[in-house]
C-alpha positions in Angstrom: -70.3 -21.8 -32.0 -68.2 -21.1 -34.9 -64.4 -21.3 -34.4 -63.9 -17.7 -35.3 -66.5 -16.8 -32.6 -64.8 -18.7 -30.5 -60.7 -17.1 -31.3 -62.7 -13.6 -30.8 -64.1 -14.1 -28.0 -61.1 -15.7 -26.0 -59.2 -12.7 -27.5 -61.7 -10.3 -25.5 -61.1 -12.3 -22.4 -57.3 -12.4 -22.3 -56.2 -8.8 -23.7 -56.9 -6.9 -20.5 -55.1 -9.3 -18.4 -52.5 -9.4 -21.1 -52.2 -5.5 -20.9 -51.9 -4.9 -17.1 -49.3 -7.6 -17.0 -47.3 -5.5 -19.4 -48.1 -2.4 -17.8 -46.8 -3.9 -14.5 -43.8 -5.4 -16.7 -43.0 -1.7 -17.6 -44.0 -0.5 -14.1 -41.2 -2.8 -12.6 -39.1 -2.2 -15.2 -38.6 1.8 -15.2 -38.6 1.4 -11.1 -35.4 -0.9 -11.3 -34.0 1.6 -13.9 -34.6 4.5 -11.5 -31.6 5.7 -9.3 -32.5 5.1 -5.8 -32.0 7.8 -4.4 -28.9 8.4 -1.1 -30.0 10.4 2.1 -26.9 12.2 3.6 -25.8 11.3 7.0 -22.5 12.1 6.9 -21.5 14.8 9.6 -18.4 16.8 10.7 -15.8 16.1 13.3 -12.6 14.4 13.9 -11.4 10.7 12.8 -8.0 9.5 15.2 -7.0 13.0 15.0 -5.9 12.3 11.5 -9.0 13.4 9.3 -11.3 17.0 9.9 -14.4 16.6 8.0 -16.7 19.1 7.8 -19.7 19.2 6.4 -22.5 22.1 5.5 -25.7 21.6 5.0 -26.6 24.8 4.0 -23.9 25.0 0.9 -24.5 21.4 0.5 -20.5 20.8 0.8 -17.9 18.4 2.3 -14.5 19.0 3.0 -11.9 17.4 4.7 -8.3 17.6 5.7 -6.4 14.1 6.0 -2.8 14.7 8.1 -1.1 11.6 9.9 2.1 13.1 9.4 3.6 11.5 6.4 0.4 11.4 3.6 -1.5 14.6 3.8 -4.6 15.8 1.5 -7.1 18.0 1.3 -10.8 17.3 -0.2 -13.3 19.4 -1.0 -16.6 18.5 -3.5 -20.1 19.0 -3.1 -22.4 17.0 -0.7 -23.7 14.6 -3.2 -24.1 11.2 -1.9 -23.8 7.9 -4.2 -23.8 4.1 -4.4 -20.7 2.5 -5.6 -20.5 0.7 -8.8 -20.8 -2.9 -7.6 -20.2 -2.3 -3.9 -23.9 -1.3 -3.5 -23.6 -3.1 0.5 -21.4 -0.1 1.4 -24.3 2.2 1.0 -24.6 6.0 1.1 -20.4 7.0 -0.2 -19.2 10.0 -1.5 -16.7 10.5 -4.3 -14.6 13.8 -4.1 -12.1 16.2 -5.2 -8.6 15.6 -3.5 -5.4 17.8 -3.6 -2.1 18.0 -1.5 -2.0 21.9 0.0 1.7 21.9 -1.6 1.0 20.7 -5.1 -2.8 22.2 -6.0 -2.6 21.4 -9.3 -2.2 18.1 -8.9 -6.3 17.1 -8.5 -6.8 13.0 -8.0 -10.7 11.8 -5.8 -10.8 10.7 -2.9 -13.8 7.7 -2.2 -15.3 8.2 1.1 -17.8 5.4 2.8 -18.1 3.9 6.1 -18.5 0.3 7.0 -20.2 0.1 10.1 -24.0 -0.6 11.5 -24.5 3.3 12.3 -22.6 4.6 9.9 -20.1 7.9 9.9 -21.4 8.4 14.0 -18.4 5.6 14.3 -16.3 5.3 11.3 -15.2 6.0 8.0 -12.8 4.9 4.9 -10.8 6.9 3.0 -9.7 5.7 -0.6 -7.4 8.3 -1.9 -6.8 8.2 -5.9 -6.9 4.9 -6.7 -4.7 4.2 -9.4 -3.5 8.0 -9.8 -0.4 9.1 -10.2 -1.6 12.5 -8.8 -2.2 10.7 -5.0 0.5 11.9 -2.5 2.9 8.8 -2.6 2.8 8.4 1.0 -0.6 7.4 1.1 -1.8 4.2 1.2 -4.8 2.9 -1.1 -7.4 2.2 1.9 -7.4 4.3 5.1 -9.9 3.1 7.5 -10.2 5.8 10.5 -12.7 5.9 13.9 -14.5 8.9 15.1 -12.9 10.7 17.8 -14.9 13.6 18.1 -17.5 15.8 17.2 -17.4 19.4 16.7 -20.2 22.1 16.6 -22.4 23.0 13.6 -21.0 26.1 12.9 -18.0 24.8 11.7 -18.7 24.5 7.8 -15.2 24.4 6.6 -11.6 23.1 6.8 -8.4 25.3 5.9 -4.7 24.8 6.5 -1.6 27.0 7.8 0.7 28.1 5.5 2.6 30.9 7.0 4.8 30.2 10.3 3.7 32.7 13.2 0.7 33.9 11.4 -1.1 36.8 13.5 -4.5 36.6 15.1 -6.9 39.2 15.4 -9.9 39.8 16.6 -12.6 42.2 15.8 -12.6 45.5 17.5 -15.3 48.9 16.9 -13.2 51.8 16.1 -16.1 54.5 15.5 -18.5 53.3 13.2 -16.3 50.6 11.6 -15.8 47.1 13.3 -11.9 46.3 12.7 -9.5 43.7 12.8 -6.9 44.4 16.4 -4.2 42.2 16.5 -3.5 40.2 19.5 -0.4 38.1 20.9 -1.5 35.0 20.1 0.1 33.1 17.0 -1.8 30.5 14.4 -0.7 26.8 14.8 2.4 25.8 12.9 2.1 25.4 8.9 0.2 22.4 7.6 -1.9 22.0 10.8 -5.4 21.7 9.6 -8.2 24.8 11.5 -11.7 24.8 11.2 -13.8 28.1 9.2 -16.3 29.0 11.6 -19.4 30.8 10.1 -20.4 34.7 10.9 -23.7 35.6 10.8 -23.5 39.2 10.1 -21.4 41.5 7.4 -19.7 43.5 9.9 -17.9 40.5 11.5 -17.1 39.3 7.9 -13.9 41.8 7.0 -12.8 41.7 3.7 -9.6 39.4 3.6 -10.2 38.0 6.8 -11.5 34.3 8.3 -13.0 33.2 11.5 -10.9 30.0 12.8 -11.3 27.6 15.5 -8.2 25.3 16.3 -7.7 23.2 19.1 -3.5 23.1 20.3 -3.1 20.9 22.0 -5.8 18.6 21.5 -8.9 20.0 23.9 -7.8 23.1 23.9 -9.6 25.3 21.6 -8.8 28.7 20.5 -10.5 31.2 18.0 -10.0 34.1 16.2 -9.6 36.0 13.0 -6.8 35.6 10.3 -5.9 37.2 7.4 -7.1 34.3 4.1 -3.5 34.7 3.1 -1.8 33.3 6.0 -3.7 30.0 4.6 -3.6 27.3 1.9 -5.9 28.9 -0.9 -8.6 26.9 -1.0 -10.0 25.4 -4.6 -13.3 25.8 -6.5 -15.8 23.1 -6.2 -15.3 21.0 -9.3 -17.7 21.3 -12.4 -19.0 18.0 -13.5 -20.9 17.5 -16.6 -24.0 15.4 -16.9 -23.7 14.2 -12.4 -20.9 11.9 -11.1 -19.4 9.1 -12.4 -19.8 6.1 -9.7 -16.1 4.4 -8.8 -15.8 0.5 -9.4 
């Protein structure tokens, strides 16, 4: 057999096991490039009676209010789960928009994981601008809190007081028309954090009106209507161009 025989047919032997090594090569390749993707488990409730977190699943948003009487902030951002850049063993985390109720124009994020077996059912850590002059002074860098509570699905929403002795009211049917009829009953001081409860049908949504749920003092729940005004306004969800950027 002739040498170059021999070089051709070798050639035939080894190029298709050359080829599907490279093919797995790529294969392997463009998997390890490939985000993994984060399942949400994060759910709403209170953390040592410092943090409401609320989350909605229909909206696809999480929001917060953090309160332990000396750092305060509120958080709101989409529900868009991530790894962290190099602290991949904390798992699912969530990086959001962060703003003191007094100062709303003073945006910083807030990184959000948790850093136990099951998750957010026991605990979570709050990381409030790191490095950012924007962060309420008071805070400190890493706030680690348990779960205290839960609270019920319908509660997609945090807000905060911002008017002393703010009325409640609750929806009466005057004719045709279901109105707001104010009652005795006050809001919660100014800078207590109240859950938005959802309504389910346009005639208990009134224009310039909220459904709240509060519990004062702890246990004690109350509910009604209040006028949006009588609250912190709330922010817009951030617009981020081309996804989020992961925090080292």
């Amino acid at each position: 057999m002739t040498v170059s025989r021999r070089a051709g047919l070798l050639s035939a032997f080894l190029l298709p096991s050359v080829l599907t090594a490279t093919t797995a090569t790529g294969a392997a390749l463009a998997q390890e490039g490939k985000p993994r993707e984060v399942v949400s488990t994060i759910s709403s409730g209170y953390f040592d009676d410092y943090l409401m977190l609320a989350v909605d699943g229909k909206a696809k948003t999480l929001s917060g209010y953090y309160n332990d009487g000396k750092c305060r902030f509120i958080f709101r951002d989409a529900l868009s789960p991530t790894e962290l850049y190099q602290r991949s063993e904390l798992g699912e985390a969530y990086v959001v928009d962060s703003w003191d109720p007094d100062h709303p124009d003073r945006h910083f994020t807030t990184t959000l994981y948790s850093k136990t077996p099951n998750g957010y059912r026991n605990q979570l850590t709050l990381e409030p601008g790191s490095r950012d002059e924007n962060r309420p002074k008071a805070c400190r860098n890493r706030i680690s809190l348990d779960r205290s509570s839960w609270v019920s699905e319908s509660f997609y929403d945090v807000a905060v007081v911002r008017k002393r002795g703010a009325r409640v009211f609750t929806i009466a049917r005057a004719g045709e028309k279901p109105t707001p009829a104010p009652r005795k009953d006050r809001l919660p001081p100014p800078g207590t954090g109240v859950w938005i409860d959802r309504t389910y049908s346009a005639a208990f949504s009134p224009k310039g009106f909220v459904r709240l749920n509060w519990y004062d003092p702890p246990g004690t729940p109350h509910g009604g209507y209040v006028r949006q005004e009588d609250l912190y306004p709330s922010q817009p969800l951030p617009q981020r161009d081309g996804g989020d950027e992961a925090v080292q």
